[in-house]
VOLUM-205413 format. One line per 8 residues: number of its first residue (from 1); for each residue y, x, z of N, C-alpha, C, CB. Coordinates in pm, 1 decimal, decimal comma. Glycine has a CB too. Layout:
! residues N
NUM	Y/X/Z/Y/X/Z/Y/X/Z/Y/X/Z  ... $
END
This chain:
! residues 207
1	8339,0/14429,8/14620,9/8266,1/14413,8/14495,2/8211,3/14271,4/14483,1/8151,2/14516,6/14485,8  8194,0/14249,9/14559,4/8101,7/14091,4/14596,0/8263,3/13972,2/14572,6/8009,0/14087,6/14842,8  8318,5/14008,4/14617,4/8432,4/13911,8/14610,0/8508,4/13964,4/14475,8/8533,8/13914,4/14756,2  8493,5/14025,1/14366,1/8541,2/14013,7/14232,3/8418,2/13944,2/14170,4/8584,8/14158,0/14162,2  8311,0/14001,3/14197,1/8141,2/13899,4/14121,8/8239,8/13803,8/14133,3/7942,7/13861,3/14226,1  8258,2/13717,0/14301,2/8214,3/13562,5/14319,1/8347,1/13512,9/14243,6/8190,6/13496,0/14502,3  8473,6/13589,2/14234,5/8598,2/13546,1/14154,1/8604,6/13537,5/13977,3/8706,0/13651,7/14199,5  8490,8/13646,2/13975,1/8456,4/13653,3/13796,4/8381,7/13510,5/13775,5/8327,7/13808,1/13737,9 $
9	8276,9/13472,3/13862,9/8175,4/13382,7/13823,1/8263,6/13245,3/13836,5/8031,1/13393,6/13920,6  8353,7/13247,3/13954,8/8436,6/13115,7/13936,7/8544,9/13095,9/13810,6/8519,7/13101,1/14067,9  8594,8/13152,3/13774,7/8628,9/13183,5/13665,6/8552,3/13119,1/13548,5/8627,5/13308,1/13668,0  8436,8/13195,8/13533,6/8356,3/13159,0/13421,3/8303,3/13036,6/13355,4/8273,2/13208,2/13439,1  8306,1/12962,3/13526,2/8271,0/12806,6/13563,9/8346,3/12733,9/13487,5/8295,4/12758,3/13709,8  8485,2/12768,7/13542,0/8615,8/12681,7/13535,2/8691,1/12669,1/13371,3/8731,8/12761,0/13648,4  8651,7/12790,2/13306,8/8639,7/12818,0/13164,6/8561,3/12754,2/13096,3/8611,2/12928,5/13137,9  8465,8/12748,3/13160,8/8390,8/12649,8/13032,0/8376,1/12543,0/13067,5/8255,5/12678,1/12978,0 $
17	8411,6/12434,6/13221,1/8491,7/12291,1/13209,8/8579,5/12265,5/13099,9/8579,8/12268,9/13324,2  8651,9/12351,7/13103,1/8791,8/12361,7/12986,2/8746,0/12346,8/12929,8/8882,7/12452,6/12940,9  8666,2/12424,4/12815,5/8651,1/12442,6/12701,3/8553,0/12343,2/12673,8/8626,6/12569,5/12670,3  8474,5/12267,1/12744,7/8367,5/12173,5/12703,5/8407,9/12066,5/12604,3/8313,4/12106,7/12822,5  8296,4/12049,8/12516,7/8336,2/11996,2/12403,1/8228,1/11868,1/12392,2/8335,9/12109,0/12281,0  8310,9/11771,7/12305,4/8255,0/11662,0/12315,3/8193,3/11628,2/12190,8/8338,1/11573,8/12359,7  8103,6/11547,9/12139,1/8055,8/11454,9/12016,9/8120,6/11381,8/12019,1/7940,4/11396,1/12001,8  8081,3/11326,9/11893,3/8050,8/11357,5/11771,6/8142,3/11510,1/11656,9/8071,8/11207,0/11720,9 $
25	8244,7/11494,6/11766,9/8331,5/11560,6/11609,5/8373,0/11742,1/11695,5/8558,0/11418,3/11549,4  8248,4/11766,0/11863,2/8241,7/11877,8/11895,7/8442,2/11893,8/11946,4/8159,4/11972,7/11755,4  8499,6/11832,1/11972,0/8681,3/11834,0/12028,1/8627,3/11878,8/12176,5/8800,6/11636,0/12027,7  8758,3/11887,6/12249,8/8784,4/11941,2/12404,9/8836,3/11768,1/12404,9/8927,5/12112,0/12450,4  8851,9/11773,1/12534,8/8924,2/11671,3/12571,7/9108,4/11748,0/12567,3/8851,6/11613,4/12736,5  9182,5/11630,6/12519,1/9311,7/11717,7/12470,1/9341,4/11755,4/12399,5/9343,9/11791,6/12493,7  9237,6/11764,6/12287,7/9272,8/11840,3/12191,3/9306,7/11808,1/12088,8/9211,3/11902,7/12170,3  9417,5/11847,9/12025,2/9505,0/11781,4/11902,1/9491,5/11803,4/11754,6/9635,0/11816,7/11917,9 $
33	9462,0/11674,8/11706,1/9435,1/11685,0/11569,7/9484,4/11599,2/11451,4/9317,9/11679,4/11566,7  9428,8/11589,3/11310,4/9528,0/11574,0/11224,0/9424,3/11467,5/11148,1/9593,6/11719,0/11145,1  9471,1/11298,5/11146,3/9371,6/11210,2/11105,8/9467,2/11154,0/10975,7/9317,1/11092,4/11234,9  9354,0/11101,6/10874,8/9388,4/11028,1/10762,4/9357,4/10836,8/10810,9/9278,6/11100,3/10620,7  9453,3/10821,4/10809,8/9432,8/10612,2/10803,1/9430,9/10584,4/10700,3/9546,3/10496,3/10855,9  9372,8/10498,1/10703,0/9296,2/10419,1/10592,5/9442,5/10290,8/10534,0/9117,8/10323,1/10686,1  9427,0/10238,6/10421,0/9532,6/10173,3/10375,9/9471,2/10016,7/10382,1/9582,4/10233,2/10227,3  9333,3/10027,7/10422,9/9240,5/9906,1/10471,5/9244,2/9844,5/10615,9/9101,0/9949,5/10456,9 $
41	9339,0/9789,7/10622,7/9367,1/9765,2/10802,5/9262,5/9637,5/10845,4/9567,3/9703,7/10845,7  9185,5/9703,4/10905,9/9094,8/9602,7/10992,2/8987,1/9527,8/10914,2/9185,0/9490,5/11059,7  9034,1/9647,9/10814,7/8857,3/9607,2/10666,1/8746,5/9640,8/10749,1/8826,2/9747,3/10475,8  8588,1/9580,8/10666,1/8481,0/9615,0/10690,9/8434,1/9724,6/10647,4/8420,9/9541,2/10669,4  8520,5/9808,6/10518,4/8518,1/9941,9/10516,2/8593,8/10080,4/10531,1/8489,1/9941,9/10446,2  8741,0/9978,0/10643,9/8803,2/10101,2/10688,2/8778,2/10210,3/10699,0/8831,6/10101,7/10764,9  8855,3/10333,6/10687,4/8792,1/10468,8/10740,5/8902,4/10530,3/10788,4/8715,2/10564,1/10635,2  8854,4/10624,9/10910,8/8939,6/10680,5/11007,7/8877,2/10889,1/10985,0/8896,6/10575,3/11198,8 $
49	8933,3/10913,3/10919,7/8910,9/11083,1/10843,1/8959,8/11164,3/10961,1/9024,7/11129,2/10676,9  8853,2/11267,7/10989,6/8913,5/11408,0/11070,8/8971,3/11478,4/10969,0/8800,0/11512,7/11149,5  9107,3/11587,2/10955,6/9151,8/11621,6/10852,5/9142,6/11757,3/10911,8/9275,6/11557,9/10798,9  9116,3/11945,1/10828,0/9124,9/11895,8/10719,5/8997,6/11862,6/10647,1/9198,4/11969,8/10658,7  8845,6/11847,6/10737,4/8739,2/11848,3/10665,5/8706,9/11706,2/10555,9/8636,2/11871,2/10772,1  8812,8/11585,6/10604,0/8766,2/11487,6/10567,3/8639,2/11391,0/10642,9/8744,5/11531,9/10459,4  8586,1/11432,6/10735,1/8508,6/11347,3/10791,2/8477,6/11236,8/10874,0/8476,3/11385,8/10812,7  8424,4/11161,4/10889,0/8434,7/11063,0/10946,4/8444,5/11071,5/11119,0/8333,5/10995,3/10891,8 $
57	8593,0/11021,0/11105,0/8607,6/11050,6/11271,9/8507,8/10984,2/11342,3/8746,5/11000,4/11340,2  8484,9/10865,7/11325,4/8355,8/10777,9/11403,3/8415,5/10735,5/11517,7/8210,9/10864,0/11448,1  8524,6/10760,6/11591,2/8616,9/10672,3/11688,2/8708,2/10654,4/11668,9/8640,0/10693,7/11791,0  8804,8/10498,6/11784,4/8923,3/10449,1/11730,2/9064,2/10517,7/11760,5/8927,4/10318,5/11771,1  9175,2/10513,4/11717,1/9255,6/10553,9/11714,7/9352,4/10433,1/11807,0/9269,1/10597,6/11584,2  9417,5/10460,1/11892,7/9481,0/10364,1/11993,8/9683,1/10445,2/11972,3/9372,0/10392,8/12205,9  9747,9/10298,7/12008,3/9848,1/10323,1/11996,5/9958,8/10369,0/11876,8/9831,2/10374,5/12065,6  9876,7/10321,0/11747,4/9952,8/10336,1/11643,2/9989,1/10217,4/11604,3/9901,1/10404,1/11549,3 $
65	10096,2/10189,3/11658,9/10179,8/10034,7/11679,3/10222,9/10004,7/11529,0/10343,0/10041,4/11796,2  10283,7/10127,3/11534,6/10346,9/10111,4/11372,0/10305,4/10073,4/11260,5/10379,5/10203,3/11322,1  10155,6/10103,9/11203,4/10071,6/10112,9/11134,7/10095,5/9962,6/11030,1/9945,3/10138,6/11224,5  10151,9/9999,2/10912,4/10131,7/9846,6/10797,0/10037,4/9904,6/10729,6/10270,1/9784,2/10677,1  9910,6/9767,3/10689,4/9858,7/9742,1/10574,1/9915,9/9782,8/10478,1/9839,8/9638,4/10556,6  9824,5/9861,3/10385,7/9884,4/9927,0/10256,2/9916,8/10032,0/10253,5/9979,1/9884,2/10208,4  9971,2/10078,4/10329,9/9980,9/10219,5/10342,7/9877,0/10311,6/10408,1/10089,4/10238,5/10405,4  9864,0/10471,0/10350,5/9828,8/10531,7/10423,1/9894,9/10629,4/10474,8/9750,1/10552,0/10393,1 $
73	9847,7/10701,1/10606,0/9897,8/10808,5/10691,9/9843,2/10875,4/10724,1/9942,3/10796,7/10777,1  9887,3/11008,5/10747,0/9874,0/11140,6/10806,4/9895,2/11157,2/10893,4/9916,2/11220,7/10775,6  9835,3/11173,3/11018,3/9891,9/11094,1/11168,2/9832,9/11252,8/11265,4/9772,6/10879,7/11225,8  9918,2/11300,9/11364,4/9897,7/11349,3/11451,8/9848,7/11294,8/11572,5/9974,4/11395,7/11456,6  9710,3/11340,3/11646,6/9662,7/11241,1/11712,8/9642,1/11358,1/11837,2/9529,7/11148,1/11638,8  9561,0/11277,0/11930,8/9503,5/11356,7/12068,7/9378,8/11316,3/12108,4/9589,1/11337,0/12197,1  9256,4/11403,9/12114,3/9122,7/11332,6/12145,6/9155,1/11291,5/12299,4/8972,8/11440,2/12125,7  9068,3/11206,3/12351,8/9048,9/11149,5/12475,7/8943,0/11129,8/12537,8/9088,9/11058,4/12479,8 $
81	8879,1/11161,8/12652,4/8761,9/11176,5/12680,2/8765,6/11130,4/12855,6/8715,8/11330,1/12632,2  8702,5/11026,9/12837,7/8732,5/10949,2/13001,1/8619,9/10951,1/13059,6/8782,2/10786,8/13011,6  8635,1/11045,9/13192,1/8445,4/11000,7/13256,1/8466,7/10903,8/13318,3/8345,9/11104,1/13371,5  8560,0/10793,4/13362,5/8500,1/10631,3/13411,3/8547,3/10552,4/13280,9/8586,2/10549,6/13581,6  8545,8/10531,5/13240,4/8574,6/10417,7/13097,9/8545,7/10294,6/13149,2/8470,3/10435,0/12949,5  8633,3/10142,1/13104,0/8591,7/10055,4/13165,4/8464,0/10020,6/13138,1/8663,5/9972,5/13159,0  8397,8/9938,7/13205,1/8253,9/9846,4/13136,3/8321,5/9783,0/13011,3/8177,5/9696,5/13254,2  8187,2/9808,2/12888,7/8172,1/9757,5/12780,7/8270,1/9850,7/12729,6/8184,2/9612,2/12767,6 $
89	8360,7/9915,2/12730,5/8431,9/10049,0/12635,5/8390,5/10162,6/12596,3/8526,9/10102,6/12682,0  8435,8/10207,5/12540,6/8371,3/10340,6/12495,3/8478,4/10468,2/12587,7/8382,0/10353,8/12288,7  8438,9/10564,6/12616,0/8453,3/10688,2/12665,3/8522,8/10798,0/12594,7/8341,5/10725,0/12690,6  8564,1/10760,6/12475,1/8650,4/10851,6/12416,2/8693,4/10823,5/12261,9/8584,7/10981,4/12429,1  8805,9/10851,0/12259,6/8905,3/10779,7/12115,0/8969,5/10876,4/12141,3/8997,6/10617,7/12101,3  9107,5/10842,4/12016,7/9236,6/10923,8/12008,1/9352,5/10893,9/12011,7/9247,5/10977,8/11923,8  9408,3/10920,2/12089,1/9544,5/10864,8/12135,3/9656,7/10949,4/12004,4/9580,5/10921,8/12335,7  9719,9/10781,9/11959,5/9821,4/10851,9/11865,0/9951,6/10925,7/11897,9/9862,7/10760,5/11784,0 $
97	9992,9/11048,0/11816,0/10077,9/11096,7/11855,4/10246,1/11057,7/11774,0/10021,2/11224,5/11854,8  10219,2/11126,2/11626,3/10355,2/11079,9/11577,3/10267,3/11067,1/11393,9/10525,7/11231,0/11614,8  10340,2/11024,8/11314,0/10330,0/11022,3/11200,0/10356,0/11140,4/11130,4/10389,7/10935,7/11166,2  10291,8/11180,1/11013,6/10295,4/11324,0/10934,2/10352,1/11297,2/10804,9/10145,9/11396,6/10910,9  10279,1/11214,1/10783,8/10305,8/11134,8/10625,0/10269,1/11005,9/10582,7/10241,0/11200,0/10520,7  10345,2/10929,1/10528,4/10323,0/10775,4/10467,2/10326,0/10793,8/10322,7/10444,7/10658,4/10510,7  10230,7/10715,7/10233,9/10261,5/10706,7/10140,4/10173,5/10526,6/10104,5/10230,3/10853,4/10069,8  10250,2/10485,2/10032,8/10213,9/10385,5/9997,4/10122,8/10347,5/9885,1/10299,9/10344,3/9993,1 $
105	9974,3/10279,9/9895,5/9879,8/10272,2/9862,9/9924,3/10192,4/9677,7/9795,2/10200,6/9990,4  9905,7/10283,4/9626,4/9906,7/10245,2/9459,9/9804,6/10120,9/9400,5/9855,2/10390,0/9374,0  9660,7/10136,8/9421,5/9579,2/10118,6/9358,8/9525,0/9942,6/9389,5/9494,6/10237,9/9384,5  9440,8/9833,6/9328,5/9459,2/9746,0/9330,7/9344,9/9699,9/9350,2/9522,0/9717,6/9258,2  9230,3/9807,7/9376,9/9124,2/9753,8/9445,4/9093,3/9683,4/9560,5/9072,8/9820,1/9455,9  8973,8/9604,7/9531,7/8954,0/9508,6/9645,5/8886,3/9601,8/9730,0/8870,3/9368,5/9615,9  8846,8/9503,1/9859,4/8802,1/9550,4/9986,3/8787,7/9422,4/10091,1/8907,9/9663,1/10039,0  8640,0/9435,4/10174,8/8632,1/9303,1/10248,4/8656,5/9287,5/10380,0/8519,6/9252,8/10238,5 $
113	8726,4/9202,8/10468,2/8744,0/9165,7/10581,0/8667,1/9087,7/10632,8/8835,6/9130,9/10592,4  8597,3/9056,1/10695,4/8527,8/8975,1/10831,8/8616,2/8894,0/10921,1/8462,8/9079,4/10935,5  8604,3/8767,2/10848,5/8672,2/8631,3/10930,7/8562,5/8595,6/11035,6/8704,0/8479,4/10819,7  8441,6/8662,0/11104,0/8363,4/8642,0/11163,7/8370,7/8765,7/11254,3/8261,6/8607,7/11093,2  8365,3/8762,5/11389,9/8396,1/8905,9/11442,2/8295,2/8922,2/11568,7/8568,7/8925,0/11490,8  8269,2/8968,2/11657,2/8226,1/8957,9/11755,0/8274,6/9088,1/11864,7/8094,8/8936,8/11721,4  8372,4/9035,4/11910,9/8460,8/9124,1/12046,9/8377,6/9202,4/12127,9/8535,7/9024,7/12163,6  8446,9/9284,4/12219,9/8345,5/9391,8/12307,1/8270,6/9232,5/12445,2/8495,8/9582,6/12423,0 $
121	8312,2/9169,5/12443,1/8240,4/9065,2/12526,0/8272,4/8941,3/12474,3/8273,5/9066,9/12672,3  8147,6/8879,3/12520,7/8145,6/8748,5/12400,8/8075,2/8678,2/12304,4/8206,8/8760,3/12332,1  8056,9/8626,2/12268,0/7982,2/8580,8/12127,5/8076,7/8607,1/11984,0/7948,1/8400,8/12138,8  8004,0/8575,1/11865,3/8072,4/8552,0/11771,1/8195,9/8490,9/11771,8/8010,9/8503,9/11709,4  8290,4/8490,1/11704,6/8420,3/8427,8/11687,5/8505,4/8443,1/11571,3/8491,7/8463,6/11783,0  8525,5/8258,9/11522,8/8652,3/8322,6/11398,0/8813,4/8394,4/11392,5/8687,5/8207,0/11323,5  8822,3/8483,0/11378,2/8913,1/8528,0/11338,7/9046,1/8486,0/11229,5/8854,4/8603,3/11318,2  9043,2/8367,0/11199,8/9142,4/8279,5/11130,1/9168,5/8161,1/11196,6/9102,6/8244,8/10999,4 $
129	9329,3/8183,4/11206,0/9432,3/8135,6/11240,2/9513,3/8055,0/11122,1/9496,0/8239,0/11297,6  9568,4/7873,0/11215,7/9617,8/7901,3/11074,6/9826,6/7834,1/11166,4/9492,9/7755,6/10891,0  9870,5/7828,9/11063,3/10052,9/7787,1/11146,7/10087,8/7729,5/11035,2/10192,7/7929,9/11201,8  10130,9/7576,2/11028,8/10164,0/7521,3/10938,5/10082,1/7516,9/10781,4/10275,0/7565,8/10945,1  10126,6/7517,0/10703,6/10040,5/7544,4/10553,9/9978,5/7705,5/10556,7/10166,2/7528,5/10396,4  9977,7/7788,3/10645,1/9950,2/7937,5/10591,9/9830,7/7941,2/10677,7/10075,0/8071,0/10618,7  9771,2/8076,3/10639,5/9620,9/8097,1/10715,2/9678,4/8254,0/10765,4/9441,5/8093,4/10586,7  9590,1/8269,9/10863,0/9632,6/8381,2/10877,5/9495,0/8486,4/10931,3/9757,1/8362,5/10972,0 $
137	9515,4/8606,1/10964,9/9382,6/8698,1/10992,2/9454,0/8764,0/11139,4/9337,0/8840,0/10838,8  9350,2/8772,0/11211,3/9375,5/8860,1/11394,3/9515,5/8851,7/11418,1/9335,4/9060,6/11412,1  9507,5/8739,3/11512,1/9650,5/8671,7/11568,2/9750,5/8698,3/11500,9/9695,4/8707,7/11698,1  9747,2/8641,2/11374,7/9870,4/8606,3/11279,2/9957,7/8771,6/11235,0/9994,2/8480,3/11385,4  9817,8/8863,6/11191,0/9887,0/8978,0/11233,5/9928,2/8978,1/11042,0/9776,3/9130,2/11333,7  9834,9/8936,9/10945,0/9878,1/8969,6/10835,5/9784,4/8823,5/10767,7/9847,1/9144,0/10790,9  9903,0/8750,3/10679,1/9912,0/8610,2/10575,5/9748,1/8645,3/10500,4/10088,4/8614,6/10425,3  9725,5/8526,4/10517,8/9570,4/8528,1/10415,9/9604,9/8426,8/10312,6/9402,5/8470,1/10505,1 $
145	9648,1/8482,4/10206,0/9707,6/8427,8/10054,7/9596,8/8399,6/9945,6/9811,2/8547,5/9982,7  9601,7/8288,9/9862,3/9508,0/8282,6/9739,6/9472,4/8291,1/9645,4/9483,6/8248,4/9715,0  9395,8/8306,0/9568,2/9379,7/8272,1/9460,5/9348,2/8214,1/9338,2/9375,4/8292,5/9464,6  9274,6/8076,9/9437,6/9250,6/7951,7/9360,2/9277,8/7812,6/9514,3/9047,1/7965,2/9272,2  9228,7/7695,8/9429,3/9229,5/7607,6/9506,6/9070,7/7590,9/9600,4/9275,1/7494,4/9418,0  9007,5/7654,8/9555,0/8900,1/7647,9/9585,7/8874,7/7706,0/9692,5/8838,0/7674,8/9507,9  8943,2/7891,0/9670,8/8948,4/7945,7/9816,3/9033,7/7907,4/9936,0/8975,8/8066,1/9805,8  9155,2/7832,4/9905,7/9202,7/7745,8/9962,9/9134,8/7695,9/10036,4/9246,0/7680,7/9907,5 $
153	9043,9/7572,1/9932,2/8955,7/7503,4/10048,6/8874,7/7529,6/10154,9/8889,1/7449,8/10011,3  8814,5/7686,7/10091,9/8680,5/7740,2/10220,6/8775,5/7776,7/10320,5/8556,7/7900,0/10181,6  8893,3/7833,0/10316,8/8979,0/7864,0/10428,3/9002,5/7780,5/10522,5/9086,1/7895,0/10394,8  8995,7/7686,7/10465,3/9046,0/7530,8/10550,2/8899,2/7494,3/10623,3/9105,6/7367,9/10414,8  8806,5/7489,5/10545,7/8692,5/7465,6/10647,1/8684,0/7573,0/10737,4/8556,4/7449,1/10583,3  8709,9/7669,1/10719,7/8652,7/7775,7/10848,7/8743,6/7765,1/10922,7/8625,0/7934,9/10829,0  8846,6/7721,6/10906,7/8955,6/7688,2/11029,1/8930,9/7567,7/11133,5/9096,5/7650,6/10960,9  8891,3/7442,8/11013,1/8871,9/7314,8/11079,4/8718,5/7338,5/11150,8/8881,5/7178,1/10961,3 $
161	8610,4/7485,0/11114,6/8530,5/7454,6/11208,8/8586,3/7544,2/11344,4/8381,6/7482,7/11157,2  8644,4/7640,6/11324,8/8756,3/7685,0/11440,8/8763,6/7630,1/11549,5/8881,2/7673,8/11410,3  8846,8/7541,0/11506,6/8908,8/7407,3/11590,6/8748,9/7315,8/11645,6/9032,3/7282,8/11451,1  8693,7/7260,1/11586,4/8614,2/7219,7/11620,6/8537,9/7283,1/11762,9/8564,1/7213,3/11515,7  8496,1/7423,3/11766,5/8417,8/7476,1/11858,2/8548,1/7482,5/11958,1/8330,3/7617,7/11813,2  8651,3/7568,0/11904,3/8763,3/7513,4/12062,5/8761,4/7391,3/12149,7/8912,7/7489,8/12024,9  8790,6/7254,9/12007,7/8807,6/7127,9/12091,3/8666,9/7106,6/12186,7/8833,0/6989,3/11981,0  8581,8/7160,1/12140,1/8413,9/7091,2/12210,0/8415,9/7172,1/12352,0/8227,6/7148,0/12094,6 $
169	8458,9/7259,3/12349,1/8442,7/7311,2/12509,0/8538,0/7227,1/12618,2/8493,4/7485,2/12520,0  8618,4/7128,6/12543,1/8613,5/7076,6/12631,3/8575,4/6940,0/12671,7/8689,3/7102,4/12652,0  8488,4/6917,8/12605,5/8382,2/6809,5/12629,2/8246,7/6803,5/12695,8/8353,9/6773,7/12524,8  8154,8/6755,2/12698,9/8081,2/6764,1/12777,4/7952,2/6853,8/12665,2/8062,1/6613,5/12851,0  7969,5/6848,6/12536,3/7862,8/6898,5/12472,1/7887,8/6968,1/12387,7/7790,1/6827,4/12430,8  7917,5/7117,0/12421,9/8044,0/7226,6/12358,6/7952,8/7286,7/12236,9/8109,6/7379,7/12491,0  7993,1/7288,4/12123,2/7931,4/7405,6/12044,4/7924,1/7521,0/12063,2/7966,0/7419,8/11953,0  7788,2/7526,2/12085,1/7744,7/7682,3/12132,4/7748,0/7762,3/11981,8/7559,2/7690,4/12217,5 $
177	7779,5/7723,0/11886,8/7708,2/7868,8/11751,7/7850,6/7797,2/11656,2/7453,2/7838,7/11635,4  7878,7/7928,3/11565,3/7979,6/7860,9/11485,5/7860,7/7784,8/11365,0/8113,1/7989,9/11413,9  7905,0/7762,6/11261,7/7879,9/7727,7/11113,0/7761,0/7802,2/11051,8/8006,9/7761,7/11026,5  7816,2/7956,0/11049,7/7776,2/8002,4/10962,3/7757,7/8175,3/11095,5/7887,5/7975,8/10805,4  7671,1/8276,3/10983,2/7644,5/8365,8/11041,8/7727,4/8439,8/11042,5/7559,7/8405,1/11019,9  7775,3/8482,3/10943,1/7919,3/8588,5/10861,1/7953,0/8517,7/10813,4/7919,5/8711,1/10760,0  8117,9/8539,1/10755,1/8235,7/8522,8/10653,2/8311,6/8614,9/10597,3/8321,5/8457,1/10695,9  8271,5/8683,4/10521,3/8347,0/8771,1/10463,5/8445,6/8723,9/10328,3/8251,7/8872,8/10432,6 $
185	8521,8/8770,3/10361,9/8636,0/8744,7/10212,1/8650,6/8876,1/10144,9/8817,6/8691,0/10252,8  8688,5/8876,3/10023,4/8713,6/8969,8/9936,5/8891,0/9012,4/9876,0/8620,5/8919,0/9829,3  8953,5/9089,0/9928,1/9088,0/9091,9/9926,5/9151,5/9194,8/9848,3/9129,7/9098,7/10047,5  9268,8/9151,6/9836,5/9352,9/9287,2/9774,5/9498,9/9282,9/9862,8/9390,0/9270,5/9574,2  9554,6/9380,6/9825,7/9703,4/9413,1/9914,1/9798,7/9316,1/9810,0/9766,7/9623,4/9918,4  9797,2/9175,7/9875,8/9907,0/9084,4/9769,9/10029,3/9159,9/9742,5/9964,4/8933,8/9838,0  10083,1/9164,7/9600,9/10203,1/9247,3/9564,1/10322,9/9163,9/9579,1/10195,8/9303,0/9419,0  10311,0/8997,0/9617,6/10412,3/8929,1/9647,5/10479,0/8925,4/9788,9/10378,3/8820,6/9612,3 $
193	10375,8/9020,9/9835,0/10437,7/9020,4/10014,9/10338,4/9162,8/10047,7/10377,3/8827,2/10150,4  10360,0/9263,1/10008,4/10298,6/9370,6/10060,6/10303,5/9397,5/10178,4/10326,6/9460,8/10013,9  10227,5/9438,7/10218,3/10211,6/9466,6/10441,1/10173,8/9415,2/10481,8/10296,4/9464,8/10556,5  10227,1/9270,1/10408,1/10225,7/9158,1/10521,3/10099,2/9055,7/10461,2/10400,0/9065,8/10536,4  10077,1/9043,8/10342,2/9940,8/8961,7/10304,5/9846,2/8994,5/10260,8/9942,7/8883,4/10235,4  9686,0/8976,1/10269,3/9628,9/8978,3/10156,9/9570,0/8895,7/10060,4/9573,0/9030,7/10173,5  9518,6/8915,1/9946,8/9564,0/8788,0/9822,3/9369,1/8792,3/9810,6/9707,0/8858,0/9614,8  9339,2/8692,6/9869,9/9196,8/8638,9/9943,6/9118,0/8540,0/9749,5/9261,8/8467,1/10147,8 $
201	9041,4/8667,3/9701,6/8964,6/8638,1/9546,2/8848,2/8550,5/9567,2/8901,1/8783,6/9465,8  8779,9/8591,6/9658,0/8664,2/8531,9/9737,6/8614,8/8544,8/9851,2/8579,7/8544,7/9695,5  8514,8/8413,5/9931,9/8476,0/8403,9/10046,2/8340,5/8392,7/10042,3/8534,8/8313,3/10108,1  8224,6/8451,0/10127,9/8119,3/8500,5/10147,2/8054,6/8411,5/10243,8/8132,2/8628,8/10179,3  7994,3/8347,2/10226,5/7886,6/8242,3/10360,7/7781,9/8336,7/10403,2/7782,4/8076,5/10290,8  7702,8/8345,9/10553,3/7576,8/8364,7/10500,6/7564,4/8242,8/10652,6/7491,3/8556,5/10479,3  7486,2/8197,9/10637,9/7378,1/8081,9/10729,0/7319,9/8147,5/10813,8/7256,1/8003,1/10654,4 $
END
């Protein structure tokens, strides 16, 4: 009798390891679910949806290589829940699985990006790149296109102060702070190069 107790109670243990559930969104570790991407890639108001409630997943989604600007997806995913996580990471995201549905983003509203970023270690840092005449956003991943000469120009200064804080480190009296506090630009999904640009209306200082 004593040895079904102590086999029931181990049991009971080992059941609810399993079943333990994590925050924010209450998942198991493993457990597979159904996310909406955002058609805002690497906006300041991206959103990453638990489906089918719609809610805000509140963690990142890793390994969706595929993923173009402009579109959105219906993505089969896998929660993840790590008890050593490296230093400075977070402990649980969702590992992508396969795609459900693409559809390509209609609408022609703007939305803002952050040419000012600050990495999991580090200080502040600009995020514009530029290669020949073009500018570009997070290692040349998508064209930062214009719409006047003007935004032109602020592009060019936040590049040339770029460069500037690179070249000084290696001098004897390195710039410690960029320019400015933030840079935000104001964008749309350029229709002359969809995926691949966005068509940059305005740029945002703050000191």
């Amino acid at each position: 009798m004593k040895q079904l107790f102590f086999l029931f109670l181990l049991f009971s243990v080992f059941s609810c390891k399993k079943d333990e559930k994590y925050a924010p969104l209450d998942l198991k570790n493993g457990e597979v679910v159904e996310l909406l991407v955002d058609h805002r890639y690497r906006a300041v108001n991206e959103q990453l949806l638990l489906l089918p409630q719609g809610r805000n997943a509140e963690l990142s989604l890793h390994g969706f290589d595929e993923r173009k600007p402009g579109y959105t997806y219906r993505v089969k995913a896998k929660f993840h829940f790590e008890k050593e996580p490296p230093m400075d990471a977070s402990d649980r995201w969702f590992d992508f699985i396969s795609v459900i549905k693409e559809e390509k983003y209609q609408a022609t509203d703007s939305f803002e990006i952050a040419l000012i970023q600050s990495p999991g270690f580090g200080g502040p840092m600009i995020v514009l790149q530029k290669t020949g005449n073009q500018y570009y956003y997070l290692n040349n991943q998508i064209q930062l296109t214009y719409t006047s000469q003007n935004v032109q120009n602020q592009l060019e200064e936040i590049w040339q102060n770029a460069v500037a804080v690179q070249q000084s480190y290696q001098s004897s009296t390195p710039i410690r702070s960029l320019k400015w506090k933030t840079v935000k630009a104001t964008v749309t999904h350029d229709p002359a190069n969809f995926s691949k640009a966005y068509l940059v209306s305005g740029i945002q200082f703050t000191q």
